[in-house]
C-alpha positions in Angstrom: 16.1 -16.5 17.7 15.2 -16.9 13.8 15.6 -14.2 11.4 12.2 -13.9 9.5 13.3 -11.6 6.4 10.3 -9.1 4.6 10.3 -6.9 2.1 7.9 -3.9 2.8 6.5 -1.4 0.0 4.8 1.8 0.7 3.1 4.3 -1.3 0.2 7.0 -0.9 -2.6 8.8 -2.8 -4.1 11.7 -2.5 -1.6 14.5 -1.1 -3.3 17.5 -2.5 -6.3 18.7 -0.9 -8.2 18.7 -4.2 -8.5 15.2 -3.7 -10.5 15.0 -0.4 -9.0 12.2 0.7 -5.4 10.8 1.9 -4.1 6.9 1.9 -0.5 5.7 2.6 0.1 2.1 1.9 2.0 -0.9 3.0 2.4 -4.1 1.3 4.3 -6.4 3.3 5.5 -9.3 1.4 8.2 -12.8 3.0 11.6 -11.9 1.3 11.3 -16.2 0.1 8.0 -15.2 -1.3 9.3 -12.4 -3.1 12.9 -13.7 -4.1 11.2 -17.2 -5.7 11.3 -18.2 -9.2 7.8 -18.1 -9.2 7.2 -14.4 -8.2 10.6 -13.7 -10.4 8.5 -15.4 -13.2 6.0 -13.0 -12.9 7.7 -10.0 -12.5 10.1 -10.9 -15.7 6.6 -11.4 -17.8 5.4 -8.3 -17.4 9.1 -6.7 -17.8 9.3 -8.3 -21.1 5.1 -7.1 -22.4 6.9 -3.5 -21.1 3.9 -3.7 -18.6 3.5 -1.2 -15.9 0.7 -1.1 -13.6 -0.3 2.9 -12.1 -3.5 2.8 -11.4 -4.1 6.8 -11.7 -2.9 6.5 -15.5 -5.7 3.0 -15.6 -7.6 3.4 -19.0 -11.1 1.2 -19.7 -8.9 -0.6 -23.1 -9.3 -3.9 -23.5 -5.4 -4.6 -22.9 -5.3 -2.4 -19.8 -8.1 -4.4 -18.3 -6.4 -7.7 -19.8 -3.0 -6.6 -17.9 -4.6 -5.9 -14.8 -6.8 -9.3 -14.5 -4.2 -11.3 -15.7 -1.6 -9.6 -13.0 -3.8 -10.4 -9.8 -4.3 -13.8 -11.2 -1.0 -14.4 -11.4 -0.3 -13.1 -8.1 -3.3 -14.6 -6.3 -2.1 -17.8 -5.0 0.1 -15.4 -3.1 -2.0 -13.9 -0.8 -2.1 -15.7 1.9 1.7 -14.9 2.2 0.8 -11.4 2.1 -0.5 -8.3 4.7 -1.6 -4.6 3.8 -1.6 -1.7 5.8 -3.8 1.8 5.5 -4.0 4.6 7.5 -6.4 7.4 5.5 -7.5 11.1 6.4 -10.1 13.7 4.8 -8.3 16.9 4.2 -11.0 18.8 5.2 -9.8 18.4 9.2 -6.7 20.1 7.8 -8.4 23.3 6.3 -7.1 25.7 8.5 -3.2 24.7 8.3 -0.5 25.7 5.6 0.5 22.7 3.5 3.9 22.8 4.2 3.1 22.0 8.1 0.9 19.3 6.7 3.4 17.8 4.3 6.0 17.9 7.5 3.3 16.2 9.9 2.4 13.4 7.1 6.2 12.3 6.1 7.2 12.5 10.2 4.2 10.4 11.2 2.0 8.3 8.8 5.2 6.3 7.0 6.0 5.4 10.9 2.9 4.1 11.9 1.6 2.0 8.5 4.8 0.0 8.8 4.8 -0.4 12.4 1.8 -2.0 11.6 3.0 -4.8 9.8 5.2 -5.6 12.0 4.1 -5.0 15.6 2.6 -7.9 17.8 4.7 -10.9 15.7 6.2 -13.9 17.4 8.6 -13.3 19.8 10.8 -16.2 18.6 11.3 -14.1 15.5 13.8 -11.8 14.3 12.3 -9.4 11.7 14.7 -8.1 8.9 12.9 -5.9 6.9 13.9 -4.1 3.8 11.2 -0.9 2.7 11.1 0.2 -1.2 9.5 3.5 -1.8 9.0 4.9 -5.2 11.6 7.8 -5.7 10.5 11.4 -6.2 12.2 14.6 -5.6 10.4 15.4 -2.4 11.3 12.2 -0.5 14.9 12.9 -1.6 14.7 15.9 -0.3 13.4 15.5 2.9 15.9 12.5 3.5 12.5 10.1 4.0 14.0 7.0 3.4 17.1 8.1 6.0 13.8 9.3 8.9 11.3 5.9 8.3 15.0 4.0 9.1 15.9 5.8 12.3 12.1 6.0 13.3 11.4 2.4 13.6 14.5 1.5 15.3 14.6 3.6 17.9 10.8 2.7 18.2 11.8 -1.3 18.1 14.7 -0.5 20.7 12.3 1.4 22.7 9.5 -0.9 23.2 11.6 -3.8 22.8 10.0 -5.3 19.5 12.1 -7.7 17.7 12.3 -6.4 14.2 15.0 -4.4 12.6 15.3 -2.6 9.6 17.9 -3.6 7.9 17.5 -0.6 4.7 14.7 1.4 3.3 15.7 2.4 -0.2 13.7 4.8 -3.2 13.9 3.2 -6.3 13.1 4.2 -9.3 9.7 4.7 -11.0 8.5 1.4 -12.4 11.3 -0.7 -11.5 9.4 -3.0 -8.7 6.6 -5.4 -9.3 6.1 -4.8 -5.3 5.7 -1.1 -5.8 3.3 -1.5 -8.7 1.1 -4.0 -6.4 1.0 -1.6 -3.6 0.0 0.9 -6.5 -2.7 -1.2 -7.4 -4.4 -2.3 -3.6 -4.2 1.4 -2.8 -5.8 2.5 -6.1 -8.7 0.2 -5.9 -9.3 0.8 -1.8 -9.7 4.6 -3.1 -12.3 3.8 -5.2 -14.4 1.8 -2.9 -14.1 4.3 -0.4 -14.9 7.2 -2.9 -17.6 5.2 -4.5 -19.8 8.4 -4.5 -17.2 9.9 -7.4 -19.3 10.1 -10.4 -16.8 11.5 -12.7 -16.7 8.7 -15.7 -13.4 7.5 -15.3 -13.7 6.8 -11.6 -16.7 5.0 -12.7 -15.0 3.0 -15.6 -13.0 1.7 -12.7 -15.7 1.1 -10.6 -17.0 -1.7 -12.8 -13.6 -2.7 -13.3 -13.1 -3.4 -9.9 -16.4 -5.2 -9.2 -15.8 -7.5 -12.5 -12.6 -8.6 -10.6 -14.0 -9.6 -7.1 -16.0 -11.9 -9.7 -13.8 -13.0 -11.5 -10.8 -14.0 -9.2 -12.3 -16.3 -6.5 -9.6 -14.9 -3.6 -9.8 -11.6 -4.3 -12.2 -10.1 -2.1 -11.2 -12.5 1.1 -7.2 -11.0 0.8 -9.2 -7.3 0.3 -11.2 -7.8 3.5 -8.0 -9.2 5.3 -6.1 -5.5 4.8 -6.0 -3.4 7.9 -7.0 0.0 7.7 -7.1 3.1 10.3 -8.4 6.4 10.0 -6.7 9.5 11.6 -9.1 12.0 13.3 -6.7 14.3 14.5 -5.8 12.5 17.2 -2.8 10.7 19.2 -4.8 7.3 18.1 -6.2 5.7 14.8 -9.8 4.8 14.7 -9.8 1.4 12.7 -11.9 1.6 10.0 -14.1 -1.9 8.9 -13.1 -2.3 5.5 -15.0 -5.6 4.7 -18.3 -3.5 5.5 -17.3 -0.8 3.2 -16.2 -3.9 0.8 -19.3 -5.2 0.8 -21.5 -1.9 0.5 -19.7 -1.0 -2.5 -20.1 -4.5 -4.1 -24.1 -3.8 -3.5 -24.3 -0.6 -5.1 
């Protein structure tokens, strides 16, 4: 059987209830994709501007809106190498229950099932080795995350006899990833097309942002309406969502 080695990167938005709405992400990227001199090229260019890319601190400069572009240009002929994962919920199913039991039932479940999804259903003449980064912060530490999204998936890949493996999930330090800042950036700007109706002015300083770069980098918006996402209903199954129809409803607005 052939080993296939991936590097996967998760993050998430919106874990306080004050911001209606949850996303964890996955970026899945080919371990030859990410280890080449071209994406090495890349990720030492922006090391030596001292360029890092968080889309919650995004400001309407000129420069941060130079960085950005000039990032998902460079990164673009790279897509087709690449798959994204979602899986959102609206805090207001969760009203009723203490956020501790909340943060326990996220951390347990959704890291799980948005990798799983990148890696389910693949040939079976392939191995999968996959390495996961997430971005460190004390909580993860503390609740041993990177130790629990290990175990998870390979008992569930023993279980249902999937052939992948994970090999090591690690949490690295802020900023020191190009993979974490790119998983940073998709998950940003799906946020903002699904809260299009946030009229605050920064959300819609990066609402035209956004829409200026489905225009202006031709394969943008095809690798956008490639990403899988699900929604959680509080139920044992996701609901997949459509993303290209909410894609293309917030490019019309």
């Amino acid at each position: 059987m052939v080993e296939y080695k991936v590097k996967i990167f998760l993050d998430e938005s919106g874990i306080s209830k004050e911001q209606k709405l949850f996303i964890m992400g996955a970026l899945l990227i080919p371990t030859y994709v990410y280890e080449s001199e071209y994406f090495k090229d890349i990720e030492n260019y922006f090391k030596s501007k001292n360029n890092v890319f968080h889309w919650n601190k995004f400001s309407d400069s000129y420069k941060n809106k130079r960085d950005y572009t000039e990032l998902l240009k460079r990164i673009s002929p790279l897509f087709d190498s690449m798959r994204v994962n979602f899986i959102c919920f609206h805090h207001s199913q969760l009203e009723k229950f203490g956020d501790e039991l909340v943060s326990k039932m996220i951390y347990n479940k959704f890291p799980e099932r948005v990798i799983y999804g990148l890696l389910r259903d693949n040939l079976s003449f392939f191995q999968i080795s996959a390495e996961i980064y997430i971005e460190h912060c004390t909580n993860y530490e503390k609740i041993g995350l990177d130790k629990l999204i290990k175990e998870q998936l390979n008992i569930h890949s023993l279980y249902r006899s999937e052939p992948f493996r994970i090999c090591n999930v690690t949490l690295e330090r802020k900023n020191s990833l190009l993979g974490l800042q790119l998983i940073d950036t998709f998950l940003g700007i799906i946020r903002n097309i699904l809260l299009g109706d946030d009229n605050s002015k920064r959300s819609q300083q990066k609402i035209k942002f956004i829409k200026s770069l489905f225009q202006e980098i031709y394969n943008l918006l095809p690798f956008f309406e490639s990403f899988s996402l699900y929604e959680w209903k509080r139920s044992n199954k996701l609901s997949p969502v459509n993303i290209k129809k909410y894609i293309r409803l917030f490019l019309c607005k």
